[in-house]
C-alpha angles and dihedrals in degrees: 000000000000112000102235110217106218103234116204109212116208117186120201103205130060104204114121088229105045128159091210087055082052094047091052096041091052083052094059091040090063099037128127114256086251087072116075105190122217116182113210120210116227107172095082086052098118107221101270122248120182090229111073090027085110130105088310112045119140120309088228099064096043087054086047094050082043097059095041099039083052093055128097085209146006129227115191119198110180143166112226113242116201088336090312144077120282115263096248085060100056096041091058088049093051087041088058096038082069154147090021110270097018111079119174085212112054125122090005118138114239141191124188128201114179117206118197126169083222124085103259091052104222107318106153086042098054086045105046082049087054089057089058097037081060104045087050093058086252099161086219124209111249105195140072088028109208131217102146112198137188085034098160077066098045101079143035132236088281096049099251116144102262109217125033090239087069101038090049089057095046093050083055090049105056092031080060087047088051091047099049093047086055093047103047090044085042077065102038093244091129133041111243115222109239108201110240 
């Protein structure tokens, strides 16, 4: 039986409507049966502040550092805001960086694809994310590279990738994230997730 790899989705944007929910939701639509999608959820995250980050911090980020610390993988899809990732974004990075010496992130391995509706898709986003991915032991995936542009004409009203040149791309992006899960737990670079 084929070993599924538990993928932690991470949406940058919280409008109902997103094209990047739509661009993540395509990915998981096209992935192979090894990957087992969970979409977490980032806009309830309250800003983090060292202070009350005790016994008793918020409810919201235990749950967060739960659900990542608890995936094999994590996929980001984010918008770029002002050549950087949203707020929300960064909050839930630093929320599951904590408490010191107990990230939720490290040695898992990543993948980022940045939608944006302009014509360089996302570029400084999804590199300013890599900076933090880094610093966060995330082993990231390298290529295909993803900066996905002119995203409001990408779907259809169902959310379906409009033309076969995109969805081809999209299909090559997340069968390189599946390879590269399999290949960094095949050496031991990364710790699997066993389900308890």
């Amino acid at each position: 039986m084929t070993k599924k790899h538990k993928v932690a989705v991470i949406v940058g944007s919280l409008r109902k409507d997103s094209v990047n929910r739509k661009a993540a939701k395509a990915l998981a639509r096209l992935a192979a049966d090894n990957l087992q999608f969970n979409f977490l959820e980032i806009g309830d995250l309250p800003l983090y502040d060292i202070d009350i980050d005790t016994a008793d911090a918020p409810s919201a980020w235990k749950r967060f550092r739960k659900d990542v610390s608890g995936s094999d993988a994590v996929l980001f899809v984010t918008p770029e805001y002002n050549r950087s990732v949203p707020g929300a974004l960064k909050n839930a990075i630093d929320v599951g960086s904590r408490p010191y010496g107990e990230s939720a992130w490290a040695k898992k391995p990543a993948a980022i694809m940045s939608v944006s509706p302009g014509g360089i898709g996302g570029f400084g986003a999804n590199h300013h994310l890599r900076q933090s991915l880094v610093f966060l032991d995330m082993p990231i995936l390298q290529q295909p590279e993803a900066y996905i542009g002119g995203a409001y004409d990408l779907f259809d009203e169902q959310g379906e990738i409009k033309n076969d040149s995109s969805q081809a791309f999209f299909q090559k992006f997340i069968d390189a994230f599946g390879d590269w899960i399999e290949a960094l737990q095949a050496t031991g670079t990364v710790h699997e997730v066993t389900d308890q």
